[in-house]
N, C-alpha and C positions, 0 to 999 in steps of 0.2 A: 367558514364552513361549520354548521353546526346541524344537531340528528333533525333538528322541526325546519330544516329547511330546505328537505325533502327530495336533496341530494346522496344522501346514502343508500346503499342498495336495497332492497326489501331482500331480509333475512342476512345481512351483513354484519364481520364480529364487530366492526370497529370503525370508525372513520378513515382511520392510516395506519397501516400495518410497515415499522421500521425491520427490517434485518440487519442485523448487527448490533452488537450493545457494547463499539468501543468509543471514540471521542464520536468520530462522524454519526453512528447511529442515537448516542444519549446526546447530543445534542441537537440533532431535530427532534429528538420525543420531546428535550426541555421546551425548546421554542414551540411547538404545537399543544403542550400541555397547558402553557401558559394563556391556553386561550378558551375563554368558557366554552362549555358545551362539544369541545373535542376529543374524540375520543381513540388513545391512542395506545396501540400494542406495539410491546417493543419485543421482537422475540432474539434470545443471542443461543450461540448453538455453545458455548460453554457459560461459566458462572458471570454475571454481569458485573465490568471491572476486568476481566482477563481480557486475555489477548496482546496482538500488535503493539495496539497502542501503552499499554502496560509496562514493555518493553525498550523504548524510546526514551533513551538516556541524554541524547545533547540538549534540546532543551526546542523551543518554538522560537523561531526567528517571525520579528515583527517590527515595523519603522514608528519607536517609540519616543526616540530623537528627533530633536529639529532637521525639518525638512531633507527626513530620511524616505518620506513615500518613493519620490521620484527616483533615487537610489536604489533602494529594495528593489522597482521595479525591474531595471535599467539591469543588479546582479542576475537575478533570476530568469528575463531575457537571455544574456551571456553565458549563461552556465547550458541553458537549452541549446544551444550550437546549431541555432536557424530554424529551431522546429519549434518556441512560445509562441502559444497565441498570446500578443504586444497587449491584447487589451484585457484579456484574462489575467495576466501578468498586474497590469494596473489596477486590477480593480482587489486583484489578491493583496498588494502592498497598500493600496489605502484604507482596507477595510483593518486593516493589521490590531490598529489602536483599540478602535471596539472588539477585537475580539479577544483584548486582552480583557478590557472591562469587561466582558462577556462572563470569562472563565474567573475572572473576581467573584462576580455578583455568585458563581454554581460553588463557588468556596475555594479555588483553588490560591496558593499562598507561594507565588512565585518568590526564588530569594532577593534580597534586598543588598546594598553595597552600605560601608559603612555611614554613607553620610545619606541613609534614607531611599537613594534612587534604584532602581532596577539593575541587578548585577546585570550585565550582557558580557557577553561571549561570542570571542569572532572564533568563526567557524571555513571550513574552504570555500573557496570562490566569493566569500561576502568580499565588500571593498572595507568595511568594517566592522566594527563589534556592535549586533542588532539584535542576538540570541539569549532570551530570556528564560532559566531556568529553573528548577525547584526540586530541592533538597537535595542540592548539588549536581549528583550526574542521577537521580531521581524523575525525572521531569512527566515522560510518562506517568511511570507508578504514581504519581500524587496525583496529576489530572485524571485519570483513571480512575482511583479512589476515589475522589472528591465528585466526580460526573455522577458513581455508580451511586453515592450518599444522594445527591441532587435529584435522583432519577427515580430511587425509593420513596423522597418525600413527597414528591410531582404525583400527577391525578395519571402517570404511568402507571400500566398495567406492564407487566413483564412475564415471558414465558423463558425460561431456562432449558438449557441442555434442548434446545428445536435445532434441527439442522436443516439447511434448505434442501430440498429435495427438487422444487420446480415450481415454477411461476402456473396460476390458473388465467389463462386469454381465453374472454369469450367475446366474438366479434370482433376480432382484433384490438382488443383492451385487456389490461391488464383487471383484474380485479378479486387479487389474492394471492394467496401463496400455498404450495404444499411442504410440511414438514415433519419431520421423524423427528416425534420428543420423546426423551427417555424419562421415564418413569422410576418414581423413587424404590420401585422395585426393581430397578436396572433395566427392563425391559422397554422396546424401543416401540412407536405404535406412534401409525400417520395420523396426522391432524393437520383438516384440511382450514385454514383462513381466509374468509370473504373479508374484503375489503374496498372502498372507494379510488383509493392511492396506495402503493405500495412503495417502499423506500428503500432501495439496496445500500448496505453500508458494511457487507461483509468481509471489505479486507482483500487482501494480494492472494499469491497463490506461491510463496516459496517455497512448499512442499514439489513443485518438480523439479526440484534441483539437490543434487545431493548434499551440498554445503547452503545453508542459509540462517540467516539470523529470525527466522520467523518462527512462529508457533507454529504446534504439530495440526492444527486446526487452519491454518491457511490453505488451500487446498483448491482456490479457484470456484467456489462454489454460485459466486454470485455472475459473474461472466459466464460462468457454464451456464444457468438458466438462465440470463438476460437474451445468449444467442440463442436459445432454443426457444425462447420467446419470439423469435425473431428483432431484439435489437442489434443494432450497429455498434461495431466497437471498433478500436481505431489505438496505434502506436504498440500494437502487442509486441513488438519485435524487441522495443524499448524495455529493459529489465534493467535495473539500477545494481550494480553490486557494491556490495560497501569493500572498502580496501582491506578492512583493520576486526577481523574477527578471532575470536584469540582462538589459537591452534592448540587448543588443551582437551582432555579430555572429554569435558563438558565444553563444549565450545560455547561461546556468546557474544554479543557483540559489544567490542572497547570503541566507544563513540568518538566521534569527528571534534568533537570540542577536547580533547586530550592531545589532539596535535595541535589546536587552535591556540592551546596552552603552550604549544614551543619543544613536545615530544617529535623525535626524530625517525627515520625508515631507516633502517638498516636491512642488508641485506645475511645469510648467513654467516658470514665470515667476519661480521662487524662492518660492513661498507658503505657508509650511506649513499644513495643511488638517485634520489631522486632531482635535485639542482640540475643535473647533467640530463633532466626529462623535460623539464620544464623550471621556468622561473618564477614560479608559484611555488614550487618544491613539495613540502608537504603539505599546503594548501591551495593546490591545484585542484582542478573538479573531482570528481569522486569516480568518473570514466576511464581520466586520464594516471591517477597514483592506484588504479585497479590493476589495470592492465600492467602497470610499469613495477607494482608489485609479483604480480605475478610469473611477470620475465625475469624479474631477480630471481625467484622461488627456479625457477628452468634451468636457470643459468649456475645452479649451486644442487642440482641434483634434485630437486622438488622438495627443500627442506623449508621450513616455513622463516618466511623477514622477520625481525626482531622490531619493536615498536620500544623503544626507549625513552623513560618517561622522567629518567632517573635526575635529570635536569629542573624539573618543572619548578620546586622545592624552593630553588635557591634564585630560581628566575624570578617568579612570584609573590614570595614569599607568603606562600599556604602552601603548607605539609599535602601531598599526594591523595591520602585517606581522607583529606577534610574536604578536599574540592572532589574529589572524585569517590566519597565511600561504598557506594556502591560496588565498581571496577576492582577496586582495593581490597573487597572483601571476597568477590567472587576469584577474583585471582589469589589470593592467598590461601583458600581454601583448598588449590589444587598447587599448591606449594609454592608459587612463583610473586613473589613481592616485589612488584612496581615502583617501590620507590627506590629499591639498590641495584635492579636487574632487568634487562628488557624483557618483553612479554612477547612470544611467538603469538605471529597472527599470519590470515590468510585471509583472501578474499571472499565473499560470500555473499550470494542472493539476498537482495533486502528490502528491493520496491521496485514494486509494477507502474511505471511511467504512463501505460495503454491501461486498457480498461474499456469498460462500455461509453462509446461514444456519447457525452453531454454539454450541454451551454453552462455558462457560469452559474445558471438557475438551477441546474441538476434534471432537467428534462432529459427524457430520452429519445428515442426516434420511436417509441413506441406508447400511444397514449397511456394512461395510468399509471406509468413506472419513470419514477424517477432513479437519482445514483448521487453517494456523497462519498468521500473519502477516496482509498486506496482503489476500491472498487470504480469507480470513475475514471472517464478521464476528457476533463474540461480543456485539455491542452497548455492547460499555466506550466507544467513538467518540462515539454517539448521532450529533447531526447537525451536530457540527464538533470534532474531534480536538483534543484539547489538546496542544501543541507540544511534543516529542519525549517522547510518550508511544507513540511506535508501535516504537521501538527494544526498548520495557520489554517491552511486549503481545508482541514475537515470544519472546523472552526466555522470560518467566513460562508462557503459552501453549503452548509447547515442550516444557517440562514436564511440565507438564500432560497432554500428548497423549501422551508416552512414556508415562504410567502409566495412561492408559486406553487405548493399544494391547495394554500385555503385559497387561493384566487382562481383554481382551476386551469389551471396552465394547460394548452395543450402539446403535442410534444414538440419535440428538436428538428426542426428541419434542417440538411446537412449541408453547409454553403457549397454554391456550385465551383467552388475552387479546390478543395478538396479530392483530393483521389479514392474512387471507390474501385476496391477489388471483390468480386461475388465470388463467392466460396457456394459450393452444397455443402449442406451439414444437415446433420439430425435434429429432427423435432423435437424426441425425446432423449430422458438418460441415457446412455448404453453402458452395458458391461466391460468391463478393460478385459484386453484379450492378453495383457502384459504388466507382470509384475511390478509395484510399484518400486522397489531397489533398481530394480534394473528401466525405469520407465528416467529417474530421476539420476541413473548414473548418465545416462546416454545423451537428455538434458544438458547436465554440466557438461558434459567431453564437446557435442556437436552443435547446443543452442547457446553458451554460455559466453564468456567474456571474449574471447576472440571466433568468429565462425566460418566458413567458405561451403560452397553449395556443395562439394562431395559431402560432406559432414552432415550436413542439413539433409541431405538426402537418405544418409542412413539414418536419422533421425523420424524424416517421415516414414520411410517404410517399416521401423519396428514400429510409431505407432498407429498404422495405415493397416488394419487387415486385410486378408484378402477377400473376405465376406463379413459386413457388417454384425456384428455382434447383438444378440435382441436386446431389447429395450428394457429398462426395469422400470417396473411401475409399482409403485409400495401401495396404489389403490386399487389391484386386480383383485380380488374377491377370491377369483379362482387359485388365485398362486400360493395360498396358505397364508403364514407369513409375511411381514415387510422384510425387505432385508435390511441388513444391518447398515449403519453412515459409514462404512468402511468403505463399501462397495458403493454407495452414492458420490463418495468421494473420490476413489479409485476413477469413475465414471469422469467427474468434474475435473481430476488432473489430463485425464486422454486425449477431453477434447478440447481444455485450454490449452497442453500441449504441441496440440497438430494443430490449432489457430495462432499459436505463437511462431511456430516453425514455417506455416504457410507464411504470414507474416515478413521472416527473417530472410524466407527465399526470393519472396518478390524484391526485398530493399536490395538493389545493386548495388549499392554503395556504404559506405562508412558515416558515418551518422553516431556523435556523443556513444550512447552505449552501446549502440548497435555497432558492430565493427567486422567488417566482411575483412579477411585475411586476403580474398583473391578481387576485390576491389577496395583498395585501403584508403582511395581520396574522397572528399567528400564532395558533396554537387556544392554548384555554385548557389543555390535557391533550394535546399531539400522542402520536400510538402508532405505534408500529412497523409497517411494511408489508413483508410477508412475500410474495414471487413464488410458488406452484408450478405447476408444469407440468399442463396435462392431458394427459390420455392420448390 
């Protein structure tokens, strides 16, 4: 796809407008940059390099060992608990190897074992050690870095501090975006983007939950405007929480490769708990040592489990601070040293499994709009994420999306196997009638790690007005001002909120993360449940 070949809009900014600028989003701008004559805008709604992915300390699981595709596969299947798409799954583990060359060639400098080869890191539910990392429990923050450097030298154009505010459909095509960028006078002011493709890569939404390991910029922003685009989105019910977030002040999250390393769950009292849960123990799925952490936390008064690392030292042999500097330093900071004393941790929101419904190509059920990343969801997750396979999924996905951008893809059609539930929902933004503390208390308490439809029901009625709320539009002329991304975001947690909980009420049954208290078995065949909008 290139401007003289008289595919781009007449008065368009750009060939492909990305949103998001963490792995998923800087890497489609790389691969579409790489292509003469394309011309591509990456806009990220904080500094390019922040965010999510920033954040992602274990490391990117990928079958870099002998005839570890078919494995990889096979884990990531298993850990999904009957809800992987089998071929989605497949095509994620074989693509693994290039995308390690991939993130080479953008500069990144995965650590290495003494004798030359890829450190790896077994992680929960791998059958082995496939998790390749960089600068120790770093792994994020250097891809991150290294993309954001990649991304600066590329024929990228980049808009900073844009926040989405709402997709532009005309004719039932996507073809733009509208966003509130703030100005280095602080001040916030809509600008609207015409574009041929538009690329969502904006990331989860842990902001509606009151414990999560995610940035204060997660917030649901791109699934709020995909459904109000009118796309399909599918597995919202599925929220990943991580088991092991440390219960300190500054909360953050102590990564899955610190038990991979042979750290233990204890519960308050000293008890370890987990062997008598499973026989995986602390390398069971991240559903199953969630939940099983947080019955210990029940069971001792709601005091937070101890994550004991104080072993790893002498198991290893590498000192706690050298494999893990990171953890090490953030935890010392708030007085608690890892390597003599366990570390209080708690469970917390940490990936969206659902997302806006797409194929492994990143099409959507709606022409011009594709989805990569967290923001997506191709179905390789099912209904609990195998442990640093989502660094891969933006990765390979990425790809993917670039070559059915330039090739014109048109969108997703959604196999007739599939379960669709029609929801009404809003065209536009709307105003939150309910405070965001109490929108994300009520989240954790009634949508969160364990749930049953009374719960779920006091959930949708706080966030169910009883008269729709008006609409914001930061492009009315008449209303003075834009308002602030506070309130667009307030907007985008409401009504990812009441899609997650419709979602949670339809699933009668127990399902990896989804776990209904007053239906606790799981079906023998669960299937995918697909949102669309009525009209």
């Amino acid at each position: 796809m290139t401007r003289d070949a008289g595919r781009v809009l007449p008065g368009a900014d750009c060939d492909v407008l990305v949103v998001g600028g963490g792995l998923a989003g800087a890497a489609v701008a790389l691969e579409l940059s790489a292509r003469p004559g394309v011309h591509v805008l990456l806009a990220t709604k904080t500094a390019l390099g922040e965010g999510s992915t920033a954040r992602a300390q274990g490391g990117m699981a990928a079958a870099t060992g002998p005839d570890d595709v078919a494995a990889h596969a096979a884990d990531t299947v298993a850990a999904g608990a009957g809800l992987t798409d089998v071929a989605a799954a497949r095509v994620l583990a074989a693509a693994g190897p290039d995308a390690v060359r991939r993130l080479v060639e953008w500069g990144v400098v995965f650590d290495r074992a003494a004798d030359g080869s890829w450190a790896l890191g077994l992680e929960a539910a791998h059958a082995r050690a496939r998790v390749l990392h960089a600068g120790g429990d770093r792994t994020g923050a250097v891809i991150a870095a290294a993309l954001a450097d990649a991304v600066r030298r590329s024929a990228t154009g980049v808009l900073e501090d844009a926040c989405l505010a709402g997709l532009l459909v005309e004719d039932g095509v996507v073809r733009g975006a509208d966003l509130l960028v703030r100005g280095t006078d602080g001040r916030e002011r809509p600008h609207r983007v015409r574009a041929r493709a538009v690329v969502l890569a904006t990331g989860g939404a842990g902001q509606l939950f009151s414990r999560t390991t995610n940035p204060a910029v997660a917030t649901g922003d791109g699934v709020a405007a995909a459904w109000r685009a009118g796309a399909a989105v599918a597995d919202l019910e599925m929220y990943q929480f991580h088991p092991t977030a440390a219960a300190l002040p500054e909360p953050f999250l102590v990564s899955e490769a610190v038990r991979g390393e042979g750290a233990l769950l204890l519960d308050a009292a000293g008890h370890r708990f987990m062997p008598a849960v499973d026989e995986r123990a602390e390398l069971a799925p991240r559903d199953v040592v969630a939940r099983a952490l947080a019955a210990a936390m029940a069971a001792r008064g709601g005091r937070p489990a101890l994550l004991d690392a104080t072993g790893i030292a002498a198991r290893t042999g590498v000192p706690f601070d050298v494999r893990f500097p990171g953890i090490a330093a953030m935890c010392r900071a708030q007085g608690v040293d890892p390597a003599t004393e366990p570390v209080p941790v708690t469970p917390a929101a940490h990936y969206w499994m659902g997302g806006v419904r797409t194929d492994t190509d990143g099409r959507t059920t709606v022409p011009g709009l594709w989805a990569a990343g967290e923001v997506a969801c191709t179905g390789v997750h099912g209904a609990n994420r195998l442990a640093s396979n989502s660094l891969l999924e933006a990765v390979v996905v990425a790809r993917r999306v670039a070559a059915s951008v330039l090739a014109g893809g048109g969108p997703f059609v959604l196999p007739a196997a599939e379960d669709v539930l029609a929801l009404p929902g809003p065209c536009a933004a709307q105003a939150s009638h309910v405070a965001r503390r109490e929108l994300r208390a009520a989240m954790w308490e009634h949508a969160g790690l364990v749930r049953e439809a009374a719960g779920l029901a006091v959930a949708r009625k706080l966030l169910t007005p009883e008269e729709e709320p008006a609409d914001l539009d930061p492009w009315d002329a008449s209303g003075g001002s834009a308002p602030d991304r506070r309130a667009l975001e307030d907007a985008a947690l409401l009504l990812t909120g009441r899609l997650l909980v419709a979602a949670a009420e339809a699933r009668e049954e127990s399902v990896g993360a989804h776990h209904r208290r007053d239906h606790p078995f799981p079906p023998a065949s669960p299937r995918r449940r697909t949102l669309v909008r009525t009209p």
